[in-house]
GUFIRO-771528 format. One record per atom (N, C-alpha, C, O): atom name; x, y, z. Coordinates in Angstrom, 1 decimal. Layout:
BEGIN
+------+--------+--------+--------+
: atom :     px :     py :     pz :
+------+--------+--------+--------+
:   CA :      X :      Y :      Z :
...
+------+--------+--------+--------+
This chain:
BEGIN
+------+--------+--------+--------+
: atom :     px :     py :     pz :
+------+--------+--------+--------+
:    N :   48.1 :   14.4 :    7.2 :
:   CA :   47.0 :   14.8 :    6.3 :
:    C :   47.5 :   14.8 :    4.9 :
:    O :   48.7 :   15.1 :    4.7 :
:    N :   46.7 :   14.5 :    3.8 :
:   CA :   47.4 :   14.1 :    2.5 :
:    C :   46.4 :   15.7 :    1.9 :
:    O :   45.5 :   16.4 :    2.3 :
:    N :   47.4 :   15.4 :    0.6 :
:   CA :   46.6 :   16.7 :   -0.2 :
:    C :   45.2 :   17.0 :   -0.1 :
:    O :   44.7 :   18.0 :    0.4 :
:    N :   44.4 :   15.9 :   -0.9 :
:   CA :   43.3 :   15.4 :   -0.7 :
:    C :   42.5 :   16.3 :    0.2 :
:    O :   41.7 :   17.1 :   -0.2 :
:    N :   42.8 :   16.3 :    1.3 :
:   CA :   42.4 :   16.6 :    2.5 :
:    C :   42.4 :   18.3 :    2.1 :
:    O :   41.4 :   18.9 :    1.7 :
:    N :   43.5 :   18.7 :    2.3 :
:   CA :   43.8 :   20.4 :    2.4 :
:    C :   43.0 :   20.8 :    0.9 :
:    O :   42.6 :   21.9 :    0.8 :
:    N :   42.8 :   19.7 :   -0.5 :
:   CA :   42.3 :   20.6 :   -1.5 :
:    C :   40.6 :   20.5 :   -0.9 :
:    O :   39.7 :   21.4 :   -1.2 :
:    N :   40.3 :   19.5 :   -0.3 :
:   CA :   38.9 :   19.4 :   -0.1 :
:    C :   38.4 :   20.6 :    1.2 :
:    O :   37.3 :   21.2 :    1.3 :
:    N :   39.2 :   20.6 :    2.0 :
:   CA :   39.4 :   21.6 :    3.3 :
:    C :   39.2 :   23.2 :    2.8 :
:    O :   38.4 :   24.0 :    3.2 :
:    N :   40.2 :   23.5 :    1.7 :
:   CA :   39.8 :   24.3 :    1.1 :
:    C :   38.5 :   25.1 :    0.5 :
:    O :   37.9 :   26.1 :    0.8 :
:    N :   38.4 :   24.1 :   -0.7 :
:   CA :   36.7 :   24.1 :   -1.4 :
:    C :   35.7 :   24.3 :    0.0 :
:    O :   34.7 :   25.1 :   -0.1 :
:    N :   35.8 :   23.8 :    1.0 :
:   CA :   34.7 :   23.8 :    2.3 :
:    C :   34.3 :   25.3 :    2.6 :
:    O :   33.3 :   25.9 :    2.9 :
:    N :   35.4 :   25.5 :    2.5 :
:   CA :   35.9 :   27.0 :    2.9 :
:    C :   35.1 :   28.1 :    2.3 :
:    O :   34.4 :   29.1 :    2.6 :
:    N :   35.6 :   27.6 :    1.3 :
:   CA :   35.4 :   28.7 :   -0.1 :
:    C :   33.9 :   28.7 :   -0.2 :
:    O :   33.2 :   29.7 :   -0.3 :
:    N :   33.3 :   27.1 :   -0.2 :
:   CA :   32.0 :   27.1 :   -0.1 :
:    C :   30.9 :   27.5 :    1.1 :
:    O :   29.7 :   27.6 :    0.8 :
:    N :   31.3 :   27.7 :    2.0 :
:   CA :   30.9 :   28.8 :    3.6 :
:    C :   30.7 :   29.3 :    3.6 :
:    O :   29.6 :   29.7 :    3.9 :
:    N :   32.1 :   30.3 :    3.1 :
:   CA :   32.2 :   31.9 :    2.7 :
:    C :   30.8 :   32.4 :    1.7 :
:    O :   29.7 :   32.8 :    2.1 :
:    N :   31.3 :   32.0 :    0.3 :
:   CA :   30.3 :   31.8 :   -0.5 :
:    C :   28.7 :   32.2 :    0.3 :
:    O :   28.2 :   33.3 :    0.5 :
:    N :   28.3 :   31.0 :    0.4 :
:   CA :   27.1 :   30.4 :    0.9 :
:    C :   26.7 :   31.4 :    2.2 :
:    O :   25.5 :   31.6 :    2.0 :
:    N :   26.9 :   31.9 :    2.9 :
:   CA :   27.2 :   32.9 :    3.8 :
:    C :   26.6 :   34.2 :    3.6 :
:    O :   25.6 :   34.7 :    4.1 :
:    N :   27.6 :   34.8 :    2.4 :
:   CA :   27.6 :   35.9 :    2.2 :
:    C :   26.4 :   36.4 :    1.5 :
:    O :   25.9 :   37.5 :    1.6 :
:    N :   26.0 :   35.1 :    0.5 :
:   CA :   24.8 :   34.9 :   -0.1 :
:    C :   23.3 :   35.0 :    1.0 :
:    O :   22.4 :   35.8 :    1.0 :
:    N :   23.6 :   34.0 :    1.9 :
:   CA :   22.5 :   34.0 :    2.8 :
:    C :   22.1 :   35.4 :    3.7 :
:    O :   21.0 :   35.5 :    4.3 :
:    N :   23.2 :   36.3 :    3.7 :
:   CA :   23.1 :   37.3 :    4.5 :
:    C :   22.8 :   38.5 :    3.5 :
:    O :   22.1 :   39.4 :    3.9 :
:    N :   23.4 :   38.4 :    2.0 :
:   CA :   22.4 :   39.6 :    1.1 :
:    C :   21.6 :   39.1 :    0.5 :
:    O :   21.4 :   39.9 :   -0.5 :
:    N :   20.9 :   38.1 :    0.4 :
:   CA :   19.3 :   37.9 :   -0.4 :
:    C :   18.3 :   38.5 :    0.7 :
:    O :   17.7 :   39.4 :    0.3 :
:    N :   18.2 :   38.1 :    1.9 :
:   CA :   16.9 :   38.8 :    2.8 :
:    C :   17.1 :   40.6 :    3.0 :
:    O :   16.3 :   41.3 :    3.6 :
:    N :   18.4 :   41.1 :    2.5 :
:   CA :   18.8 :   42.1 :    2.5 :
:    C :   18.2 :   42.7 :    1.2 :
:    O :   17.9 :   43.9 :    1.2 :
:    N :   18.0 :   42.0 :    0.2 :
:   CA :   17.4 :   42.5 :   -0.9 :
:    C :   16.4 :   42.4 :   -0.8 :
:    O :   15.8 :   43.3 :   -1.4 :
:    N :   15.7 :   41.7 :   -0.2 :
:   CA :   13.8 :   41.3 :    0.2 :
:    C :   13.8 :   42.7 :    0.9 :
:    O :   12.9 :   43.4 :    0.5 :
:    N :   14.6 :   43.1 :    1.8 :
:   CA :   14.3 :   44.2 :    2.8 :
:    C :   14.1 :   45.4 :    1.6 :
:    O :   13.1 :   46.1 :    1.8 :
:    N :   14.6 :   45.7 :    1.0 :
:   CA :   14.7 :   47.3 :    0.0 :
:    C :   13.1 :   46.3 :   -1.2 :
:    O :   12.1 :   47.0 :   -1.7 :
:    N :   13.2 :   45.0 :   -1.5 :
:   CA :   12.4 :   44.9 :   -2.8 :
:    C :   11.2 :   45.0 :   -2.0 :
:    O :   10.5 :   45.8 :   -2.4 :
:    N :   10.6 :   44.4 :   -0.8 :
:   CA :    9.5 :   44.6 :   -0.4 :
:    C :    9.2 :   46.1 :    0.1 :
:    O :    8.1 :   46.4 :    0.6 :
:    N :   10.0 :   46.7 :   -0.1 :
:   CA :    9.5 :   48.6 :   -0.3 :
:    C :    9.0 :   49.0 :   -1.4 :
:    O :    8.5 :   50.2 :   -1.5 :
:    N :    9.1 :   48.2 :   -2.5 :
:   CA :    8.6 :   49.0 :   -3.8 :
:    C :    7.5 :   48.4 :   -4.8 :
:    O :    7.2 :   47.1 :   -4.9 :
:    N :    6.9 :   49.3 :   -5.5 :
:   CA :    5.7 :   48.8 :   -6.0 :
:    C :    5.9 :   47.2 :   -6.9 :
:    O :    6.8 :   46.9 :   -7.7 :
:    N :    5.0 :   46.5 :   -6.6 :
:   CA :    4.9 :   45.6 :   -7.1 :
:    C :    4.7 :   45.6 :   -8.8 :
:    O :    3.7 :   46.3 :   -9.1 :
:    N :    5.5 :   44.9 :  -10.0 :
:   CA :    5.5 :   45.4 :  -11.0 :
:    C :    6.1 :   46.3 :  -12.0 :
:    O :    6.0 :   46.5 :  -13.2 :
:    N :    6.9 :   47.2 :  -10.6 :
:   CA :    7.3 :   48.7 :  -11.0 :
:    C :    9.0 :   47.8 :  -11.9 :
:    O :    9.1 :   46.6 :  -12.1 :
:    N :   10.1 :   48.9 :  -12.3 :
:   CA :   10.7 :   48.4 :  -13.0 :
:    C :   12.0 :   47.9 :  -12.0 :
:    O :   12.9 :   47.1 :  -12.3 :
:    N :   11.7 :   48.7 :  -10.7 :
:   CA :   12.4 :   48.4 :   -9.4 :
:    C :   12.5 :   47.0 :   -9.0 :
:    O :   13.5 :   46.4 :   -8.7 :
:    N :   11.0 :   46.5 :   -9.1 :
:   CA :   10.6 :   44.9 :   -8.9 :
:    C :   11.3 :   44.3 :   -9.5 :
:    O :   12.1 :   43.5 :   -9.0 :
:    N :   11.2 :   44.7 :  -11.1 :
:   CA :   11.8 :   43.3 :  -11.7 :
:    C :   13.3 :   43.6 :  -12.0 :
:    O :   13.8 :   43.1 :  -13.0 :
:    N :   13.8 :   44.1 :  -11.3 :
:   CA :   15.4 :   44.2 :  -11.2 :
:    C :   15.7 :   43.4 :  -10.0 :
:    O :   16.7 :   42.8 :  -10.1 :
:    N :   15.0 :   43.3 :   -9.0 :
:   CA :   15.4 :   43.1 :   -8.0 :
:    C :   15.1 :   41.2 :   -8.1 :
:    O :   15.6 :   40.3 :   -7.5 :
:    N :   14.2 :   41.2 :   -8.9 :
:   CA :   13.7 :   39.7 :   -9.5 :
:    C :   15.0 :   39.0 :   -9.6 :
:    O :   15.5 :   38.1 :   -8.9 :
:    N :   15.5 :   39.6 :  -10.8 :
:   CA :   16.4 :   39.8 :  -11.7 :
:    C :   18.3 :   39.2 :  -10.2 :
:    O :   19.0 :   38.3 :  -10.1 :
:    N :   18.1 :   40.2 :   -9.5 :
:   CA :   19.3 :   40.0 :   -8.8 :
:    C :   19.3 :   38.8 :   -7.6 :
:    O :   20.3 :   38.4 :   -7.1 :
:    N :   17.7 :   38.5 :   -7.0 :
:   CA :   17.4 :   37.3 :   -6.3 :
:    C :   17.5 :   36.3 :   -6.9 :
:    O :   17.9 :   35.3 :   -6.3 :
:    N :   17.1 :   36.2 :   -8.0 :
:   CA :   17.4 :   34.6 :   -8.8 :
:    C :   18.5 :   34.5 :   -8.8 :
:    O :   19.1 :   33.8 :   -8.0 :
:    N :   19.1 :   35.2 :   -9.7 :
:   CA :   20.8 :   35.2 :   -9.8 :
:    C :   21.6 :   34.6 :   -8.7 :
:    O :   22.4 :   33.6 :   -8.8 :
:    N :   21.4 :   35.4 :   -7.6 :
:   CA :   22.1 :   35.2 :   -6.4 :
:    C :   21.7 :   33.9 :   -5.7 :
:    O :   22.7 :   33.4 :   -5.0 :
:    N :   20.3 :   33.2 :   -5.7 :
:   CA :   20.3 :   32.1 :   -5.5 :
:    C :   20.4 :   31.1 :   -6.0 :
:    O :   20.7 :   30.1 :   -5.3 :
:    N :   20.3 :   31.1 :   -7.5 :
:   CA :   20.8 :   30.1 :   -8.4 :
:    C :   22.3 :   29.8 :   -8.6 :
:    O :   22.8 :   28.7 :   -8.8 :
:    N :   22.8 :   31.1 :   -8.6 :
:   CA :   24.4 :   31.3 :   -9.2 :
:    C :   25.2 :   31.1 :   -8.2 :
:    O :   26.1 :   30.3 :   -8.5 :
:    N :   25.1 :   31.5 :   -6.9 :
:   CA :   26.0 :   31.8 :   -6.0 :
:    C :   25.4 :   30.8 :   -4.4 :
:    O :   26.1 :   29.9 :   -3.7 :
:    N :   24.0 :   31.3 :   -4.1 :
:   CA :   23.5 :   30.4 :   -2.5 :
:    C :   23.3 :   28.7 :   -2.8 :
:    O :   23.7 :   27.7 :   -2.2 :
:    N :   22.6 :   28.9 :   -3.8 :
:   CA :   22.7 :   26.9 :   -4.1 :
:    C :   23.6 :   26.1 :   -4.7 :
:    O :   23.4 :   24.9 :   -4.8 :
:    N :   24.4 :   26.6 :   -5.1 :
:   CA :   25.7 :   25.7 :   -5.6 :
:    C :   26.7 :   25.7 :   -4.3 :
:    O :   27.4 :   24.7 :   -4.1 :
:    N :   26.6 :   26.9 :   -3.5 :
:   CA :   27.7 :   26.7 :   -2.7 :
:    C :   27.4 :   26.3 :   -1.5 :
:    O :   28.4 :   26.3 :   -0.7 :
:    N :   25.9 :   26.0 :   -0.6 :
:   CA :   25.0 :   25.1 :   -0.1 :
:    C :   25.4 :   23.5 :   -0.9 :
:    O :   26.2 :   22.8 :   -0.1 :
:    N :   25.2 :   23.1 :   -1.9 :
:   CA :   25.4 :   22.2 :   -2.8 :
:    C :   27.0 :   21.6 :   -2.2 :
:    O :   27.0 :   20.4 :   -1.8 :
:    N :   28.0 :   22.3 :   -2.2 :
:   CA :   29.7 :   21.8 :   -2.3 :
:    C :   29.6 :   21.9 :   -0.3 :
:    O :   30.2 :   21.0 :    0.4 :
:    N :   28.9 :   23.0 :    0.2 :
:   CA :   29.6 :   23.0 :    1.3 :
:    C :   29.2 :   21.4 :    2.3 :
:    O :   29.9 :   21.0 :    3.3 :
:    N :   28.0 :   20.6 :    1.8 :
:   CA :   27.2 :   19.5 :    2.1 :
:    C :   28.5 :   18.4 :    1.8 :
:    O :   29.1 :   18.0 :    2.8 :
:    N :   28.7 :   18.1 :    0.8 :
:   CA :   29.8 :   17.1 :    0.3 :
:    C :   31.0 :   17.3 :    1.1 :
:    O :   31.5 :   16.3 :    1.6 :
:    N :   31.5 :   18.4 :    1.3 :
:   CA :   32.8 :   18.3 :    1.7 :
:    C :   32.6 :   18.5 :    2.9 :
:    O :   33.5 :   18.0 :    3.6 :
:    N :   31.7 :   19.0 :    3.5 :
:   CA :   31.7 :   19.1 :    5.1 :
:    C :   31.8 :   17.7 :    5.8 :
:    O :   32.4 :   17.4 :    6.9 :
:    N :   30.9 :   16.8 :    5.0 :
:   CA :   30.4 :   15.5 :    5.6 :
:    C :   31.7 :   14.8 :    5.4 :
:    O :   32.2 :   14.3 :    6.4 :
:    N :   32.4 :   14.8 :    4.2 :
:   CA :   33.8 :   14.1 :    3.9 :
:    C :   34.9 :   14.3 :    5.6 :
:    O :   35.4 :   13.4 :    6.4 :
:    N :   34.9 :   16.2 :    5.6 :
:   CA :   36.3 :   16.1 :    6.1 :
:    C :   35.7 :   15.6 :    7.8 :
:    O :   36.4 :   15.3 :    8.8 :
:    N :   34.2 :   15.7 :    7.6 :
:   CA :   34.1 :   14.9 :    9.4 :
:    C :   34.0 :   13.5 :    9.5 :
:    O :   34.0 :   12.7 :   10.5 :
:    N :   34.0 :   13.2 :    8.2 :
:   CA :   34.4 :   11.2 :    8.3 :
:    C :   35.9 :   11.3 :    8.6 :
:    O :   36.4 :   10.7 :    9.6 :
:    N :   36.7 :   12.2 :    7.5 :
:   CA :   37.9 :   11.9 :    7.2 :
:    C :   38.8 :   11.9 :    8.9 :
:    O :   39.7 :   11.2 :    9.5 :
:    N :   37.8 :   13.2 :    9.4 :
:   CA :   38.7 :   13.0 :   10.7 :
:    C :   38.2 :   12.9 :   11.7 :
:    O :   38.4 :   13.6 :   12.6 :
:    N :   37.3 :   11.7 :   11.6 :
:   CA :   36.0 :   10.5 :   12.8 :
:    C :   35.7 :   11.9 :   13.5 :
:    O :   36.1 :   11.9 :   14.7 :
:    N :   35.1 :   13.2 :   13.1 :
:   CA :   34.3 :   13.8 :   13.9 :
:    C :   32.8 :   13.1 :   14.4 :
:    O :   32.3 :   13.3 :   15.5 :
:    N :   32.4 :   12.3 :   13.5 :
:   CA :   31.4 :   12.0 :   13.9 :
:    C :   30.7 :   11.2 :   15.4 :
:    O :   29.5 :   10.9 :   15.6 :
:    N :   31.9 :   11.0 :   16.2 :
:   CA :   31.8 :   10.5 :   17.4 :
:    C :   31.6 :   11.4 :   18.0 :
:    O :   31.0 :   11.2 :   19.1 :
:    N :   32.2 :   13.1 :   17.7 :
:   CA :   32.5 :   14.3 :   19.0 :
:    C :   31.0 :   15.1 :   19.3 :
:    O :   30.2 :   15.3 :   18.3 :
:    N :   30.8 :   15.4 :   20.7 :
:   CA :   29.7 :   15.9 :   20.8 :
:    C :   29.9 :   17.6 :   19.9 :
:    O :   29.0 :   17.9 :   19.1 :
:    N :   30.9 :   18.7 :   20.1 :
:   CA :   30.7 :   19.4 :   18.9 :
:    C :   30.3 :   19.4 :   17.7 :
:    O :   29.8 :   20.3 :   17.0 :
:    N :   30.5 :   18.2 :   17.5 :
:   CA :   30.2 :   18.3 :   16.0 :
:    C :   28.7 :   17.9 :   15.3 :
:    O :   28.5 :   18.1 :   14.1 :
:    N :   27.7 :   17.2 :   16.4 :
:   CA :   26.5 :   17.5 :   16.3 :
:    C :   26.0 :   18.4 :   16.7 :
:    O :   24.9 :   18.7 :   16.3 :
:    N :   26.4 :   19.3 :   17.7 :
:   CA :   25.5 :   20.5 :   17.5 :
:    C :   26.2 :   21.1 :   16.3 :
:    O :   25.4 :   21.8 :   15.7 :
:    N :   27.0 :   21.1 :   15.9 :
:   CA :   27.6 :   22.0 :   14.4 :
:    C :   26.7 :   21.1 :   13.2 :
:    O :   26.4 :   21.8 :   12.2 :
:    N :   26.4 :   20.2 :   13.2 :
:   CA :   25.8 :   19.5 :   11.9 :
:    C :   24.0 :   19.8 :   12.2 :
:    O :   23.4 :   19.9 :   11.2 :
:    N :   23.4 :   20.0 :   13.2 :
:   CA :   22.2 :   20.4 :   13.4 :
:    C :   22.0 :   21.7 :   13.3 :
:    O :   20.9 :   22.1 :   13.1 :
:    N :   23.3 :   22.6 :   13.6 :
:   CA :   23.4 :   24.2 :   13.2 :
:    C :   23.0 :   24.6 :   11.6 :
:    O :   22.3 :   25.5 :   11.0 :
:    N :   24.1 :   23.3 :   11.1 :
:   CA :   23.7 :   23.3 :   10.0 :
:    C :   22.6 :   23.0 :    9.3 :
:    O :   22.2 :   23.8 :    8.5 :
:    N :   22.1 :   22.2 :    9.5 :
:   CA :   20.8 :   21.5 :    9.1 :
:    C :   19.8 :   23.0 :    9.3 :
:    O :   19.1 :   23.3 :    8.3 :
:    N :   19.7 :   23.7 :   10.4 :
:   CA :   19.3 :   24.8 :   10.6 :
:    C :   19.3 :   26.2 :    9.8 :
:    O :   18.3 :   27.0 :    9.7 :
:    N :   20.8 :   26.4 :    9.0 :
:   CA :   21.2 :   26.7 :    7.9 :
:    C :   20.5 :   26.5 :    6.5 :
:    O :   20.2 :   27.3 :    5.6 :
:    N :   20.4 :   25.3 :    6.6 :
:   CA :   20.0 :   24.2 :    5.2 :
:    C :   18.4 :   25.2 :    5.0 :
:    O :   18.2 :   26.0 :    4.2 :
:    N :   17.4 :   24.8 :    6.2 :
:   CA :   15.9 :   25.2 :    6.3 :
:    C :   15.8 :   26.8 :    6.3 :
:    O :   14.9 :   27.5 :    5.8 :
:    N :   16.9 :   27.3 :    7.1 :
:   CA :   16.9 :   29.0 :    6.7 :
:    C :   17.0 :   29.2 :    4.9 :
:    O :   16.6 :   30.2 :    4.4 :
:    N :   17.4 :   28.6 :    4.6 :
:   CA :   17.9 :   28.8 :    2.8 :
:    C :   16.8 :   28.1 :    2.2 :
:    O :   16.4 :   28.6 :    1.1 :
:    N :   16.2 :   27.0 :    2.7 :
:   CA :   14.6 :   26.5 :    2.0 :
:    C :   13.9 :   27.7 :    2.1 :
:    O :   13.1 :   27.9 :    1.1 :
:    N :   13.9 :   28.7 :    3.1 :
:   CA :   12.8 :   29.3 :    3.7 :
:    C :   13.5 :   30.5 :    2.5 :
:    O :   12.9 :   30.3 :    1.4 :
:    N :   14.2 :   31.4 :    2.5 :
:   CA :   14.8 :   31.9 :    1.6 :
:    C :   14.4 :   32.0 :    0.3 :
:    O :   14.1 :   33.1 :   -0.2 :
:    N :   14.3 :   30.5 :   -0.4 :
:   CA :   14.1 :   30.5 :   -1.6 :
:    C :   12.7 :   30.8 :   -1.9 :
:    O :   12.4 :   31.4 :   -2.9 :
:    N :   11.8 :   30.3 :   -0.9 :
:   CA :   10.4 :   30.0 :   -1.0 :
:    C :    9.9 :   32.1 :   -1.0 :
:    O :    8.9 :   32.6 :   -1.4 :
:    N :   11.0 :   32.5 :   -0.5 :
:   CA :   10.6 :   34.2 :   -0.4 :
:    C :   11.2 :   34.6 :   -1.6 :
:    O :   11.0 :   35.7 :   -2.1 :
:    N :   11.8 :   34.0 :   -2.0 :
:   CA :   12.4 :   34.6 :   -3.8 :
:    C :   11.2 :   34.4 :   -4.8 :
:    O :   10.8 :   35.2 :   -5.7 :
:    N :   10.7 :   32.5 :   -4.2 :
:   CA :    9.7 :   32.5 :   -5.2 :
:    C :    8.7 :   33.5 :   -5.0 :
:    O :    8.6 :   34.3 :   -5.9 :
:    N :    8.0 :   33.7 :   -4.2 :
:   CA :    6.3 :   34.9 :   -3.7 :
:    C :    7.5 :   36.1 :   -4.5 :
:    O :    7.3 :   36.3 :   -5.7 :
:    N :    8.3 :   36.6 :   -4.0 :
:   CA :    8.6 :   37.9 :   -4.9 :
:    C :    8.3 :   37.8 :   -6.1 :
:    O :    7.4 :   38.4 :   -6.7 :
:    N :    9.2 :   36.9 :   -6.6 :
:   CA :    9.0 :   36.5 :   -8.6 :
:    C :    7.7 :   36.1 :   -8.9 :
:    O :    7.3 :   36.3 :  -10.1 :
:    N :    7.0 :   35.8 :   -8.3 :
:   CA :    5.0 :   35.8 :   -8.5 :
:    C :    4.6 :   36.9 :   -8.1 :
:    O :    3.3 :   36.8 :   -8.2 :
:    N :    4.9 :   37.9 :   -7.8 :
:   CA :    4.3 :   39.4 :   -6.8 :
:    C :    3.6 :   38.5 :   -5.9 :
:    O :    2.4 :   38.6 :   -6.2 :
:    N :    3.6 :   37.7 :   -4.9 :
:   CA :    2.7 :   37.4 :   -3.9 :
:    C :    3.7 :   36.9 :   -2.5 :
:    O :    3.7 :   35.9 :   -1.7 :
:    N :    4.7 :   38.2 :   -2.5 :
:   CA :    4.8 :   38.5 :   -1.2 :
:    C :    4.3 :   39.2 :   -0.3 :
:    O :    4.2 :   40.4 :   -0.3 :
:    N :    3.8 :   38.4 :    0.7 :
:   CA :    2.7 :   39.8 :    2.3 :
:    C :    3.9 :   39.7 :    2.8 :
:    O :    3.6 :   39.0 :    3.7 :
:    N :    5.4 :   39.9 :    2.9 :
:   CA :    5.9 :   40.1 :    4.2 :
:    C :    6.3 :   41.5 :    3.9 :
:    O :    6.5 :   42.0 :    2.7 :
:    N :    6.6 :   42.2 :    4.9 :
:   CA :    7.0 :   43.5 :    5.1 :
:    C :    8.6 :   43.4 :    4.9 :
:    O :    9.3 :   42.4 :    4.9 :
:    N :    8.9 :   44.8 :    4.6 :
:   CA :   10.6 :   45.0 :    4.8 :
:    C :   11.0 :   45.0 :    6.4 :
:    O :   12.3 :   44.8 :    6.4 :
:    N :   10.4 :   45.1 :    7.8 :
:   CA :   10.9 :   44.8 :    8.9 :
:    C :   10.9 :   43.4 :    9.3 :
:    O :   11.7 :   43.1 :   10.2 :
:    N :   10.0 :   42.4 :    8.6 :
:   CA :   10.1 :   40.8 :    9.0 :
:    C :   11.4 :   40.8 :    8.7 :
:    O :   12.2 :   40.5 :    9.6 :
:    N :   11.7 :   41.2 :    6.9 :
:   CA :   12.8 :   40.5 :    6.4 :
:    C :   14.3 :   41.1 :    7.0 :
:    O :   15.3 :   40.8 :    6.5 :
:    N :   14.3 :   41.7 :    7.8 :
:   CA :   15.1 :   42.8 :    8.4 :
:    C :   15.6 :   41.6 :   10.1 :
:    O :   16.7 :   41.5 :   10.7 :
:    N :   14.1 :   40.9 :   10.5 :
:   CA :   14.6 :   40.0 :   11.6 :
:    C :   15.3 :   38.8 :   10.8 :
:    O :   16.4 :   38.3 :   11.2 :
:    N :   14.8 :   38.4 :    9.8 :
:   CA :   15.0 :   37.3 :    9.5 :
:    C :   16.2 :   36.8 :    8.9 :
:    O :   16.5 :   35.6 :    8.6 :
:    N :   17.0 :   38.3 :    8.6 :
:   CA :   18.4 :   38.6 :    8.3 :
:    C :   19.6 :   38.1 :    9.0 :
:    O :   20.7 :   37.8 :    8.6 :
:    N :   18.5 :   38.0 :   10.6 :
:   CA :   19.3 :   38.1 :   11.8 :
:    C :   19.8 :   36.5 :   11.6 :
:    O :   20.9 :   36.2 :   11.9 :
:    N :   18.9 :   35.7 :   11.2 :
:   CA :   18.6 :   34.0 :   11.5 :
:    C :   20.4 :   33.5 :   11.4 :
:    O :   21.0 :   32.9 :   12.3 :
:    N :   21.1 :   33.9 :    9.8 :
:   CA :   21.6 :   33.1 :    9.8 :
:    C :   23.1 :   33.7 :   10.2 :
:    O :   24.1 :   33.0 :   10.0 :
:    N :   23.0 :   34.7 :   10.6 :
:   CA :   23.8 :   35.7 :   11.6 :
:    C :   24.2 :   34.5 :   12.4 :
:    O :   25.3 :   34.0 :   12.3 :
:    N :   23.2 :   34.0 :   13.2 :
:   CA :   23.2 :   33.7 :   15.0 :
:    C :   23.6 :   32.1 :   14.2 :
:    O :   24.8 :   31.7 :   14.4 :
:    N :   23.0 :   31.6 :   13.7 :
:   CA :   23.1 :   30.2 :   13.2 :
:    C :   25.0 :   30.0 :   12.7 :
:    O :   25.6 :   28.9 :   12.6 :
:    N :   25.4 :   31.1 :   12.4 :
:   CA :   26.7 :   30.7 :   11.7 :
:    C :   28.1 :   31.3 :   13.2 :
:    O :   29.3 :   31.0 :   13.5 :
:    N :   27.3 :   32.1 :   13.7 :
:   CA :   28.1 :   32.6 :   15.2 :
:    C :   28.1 :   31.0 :   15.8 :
:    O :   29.2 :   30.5 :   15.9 :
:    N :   26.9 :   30.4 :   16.0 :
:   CA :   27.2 :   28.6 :   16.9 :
:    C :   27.9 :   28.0 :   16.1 :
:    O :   28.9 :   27.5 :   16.4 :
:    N :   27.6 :   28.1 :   15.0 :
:   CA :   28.5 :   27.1 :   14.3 :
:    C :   30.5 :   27.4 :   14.5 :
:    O :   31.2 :   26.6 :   15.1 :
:    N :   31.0 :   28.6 :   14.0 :
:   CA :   32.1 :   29.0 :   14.5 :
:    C :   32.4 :   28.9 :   15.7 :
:    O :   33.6 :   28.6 :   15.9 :
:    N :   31.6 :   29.3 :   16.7 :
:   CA :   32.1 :   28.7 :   18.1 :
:    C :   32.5 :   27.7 :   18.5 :
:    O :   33.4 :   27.5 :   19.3 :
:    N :   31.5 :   26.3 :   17.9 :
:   CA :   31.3 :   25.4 :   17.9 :
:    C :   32.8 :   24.5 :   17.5 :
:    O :   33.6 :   23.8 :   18.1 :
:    N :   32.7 :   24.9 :   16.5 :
:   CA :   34.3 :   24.6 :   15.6 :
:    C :   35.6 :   24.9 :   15.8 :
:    O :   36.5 :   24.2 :   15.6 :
:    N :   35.6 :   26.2 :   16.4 :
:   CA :   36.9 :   26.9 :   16.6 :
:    C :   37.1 :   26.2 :   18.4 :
:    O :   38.1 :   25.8 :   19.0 :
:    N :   35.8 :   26.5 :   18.8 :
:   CA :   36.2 :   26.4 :   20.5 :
:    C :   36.0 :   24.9 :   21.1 :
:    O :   36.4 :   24.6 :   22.2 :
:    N :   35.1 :   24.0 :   20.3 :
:   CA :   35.2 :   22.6 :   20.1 :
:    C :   34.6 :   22.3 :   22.1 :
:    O :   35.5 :   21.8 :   22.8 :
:    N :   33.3 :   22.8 :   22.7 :
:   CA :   33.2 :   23.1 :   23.9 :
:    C :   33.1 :   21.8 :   24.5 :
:    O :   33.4 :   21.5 :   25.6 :
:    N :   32.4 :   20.7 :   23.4 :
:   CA :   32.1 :   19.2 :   24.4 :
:    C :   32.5 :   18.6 :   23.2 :
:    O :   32.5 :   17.4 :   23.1 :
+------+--------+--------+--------+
């Protein structure tokens, strides 16, 4: 394996983590912002920390984790192994949990969210389970 490889293997990494950690505290913030008055000064802080986190931190590292993922499974002909499509449809699953995400940042930042603080409380769960297949997938490589 050439450098190449381990600096791009890296960035994959970094961009996971990232991207992850993000996807698991934005609906976490939907869960406390959809408890408080719409408009109050509570709202637009929380405006304030959803944008941020999705512009700054969930879509750029969505953005890198796409490029390099696809690279290191050319680089190392995953794309023939049956793990590695259910790991790329895991993902793809990922991808539409974070469309769905954004589209709930937008309705906050308009005040025209109806969902409750217990929806956003299951929907936390989404990419919990979505990134458990994926690591299994990867680490334990089953077909």
């Amino acid at each position: 394996m050439g450098s190449a490889y381990l600096w791009i293997k890296a960035l994959h990494v970094l961009a996971i983590i990232s991207w992850m950690a993000a996807m698991l505290y934005l609906p976490r913030l939907f869960v406390y912002h959809a408890g408080v008055e719409k408009g109050s000064a509570q709202s637009e802080l929380f405006k304030v920390m959803e944008r941020r986190l999705l512009r700054g931190i969930m879509t750029p590292a969505m953005l890198a984790a796409w490029p390099t993922g696809l690279w290191l499974a050319w680089d190392a002909g995953f794309f023939r192994s049956g793990w590695f499509h259910g790991k790329l449809l895991l993902v793809v699953g990922l991808t539409a949990a974070h469309g769905m995400l954004a589209a709930s940042r937008r309705a906050f930042a308009e005040d025209r969210n109806t969902k409750s603080s217990s929806w956003y409380r299951v929907i936390n769960e989404v990419p919990t389970l979505l990134m458990i297949g994926v690591v299994i997938l990867v680490i334990v490589k089953p077909f």
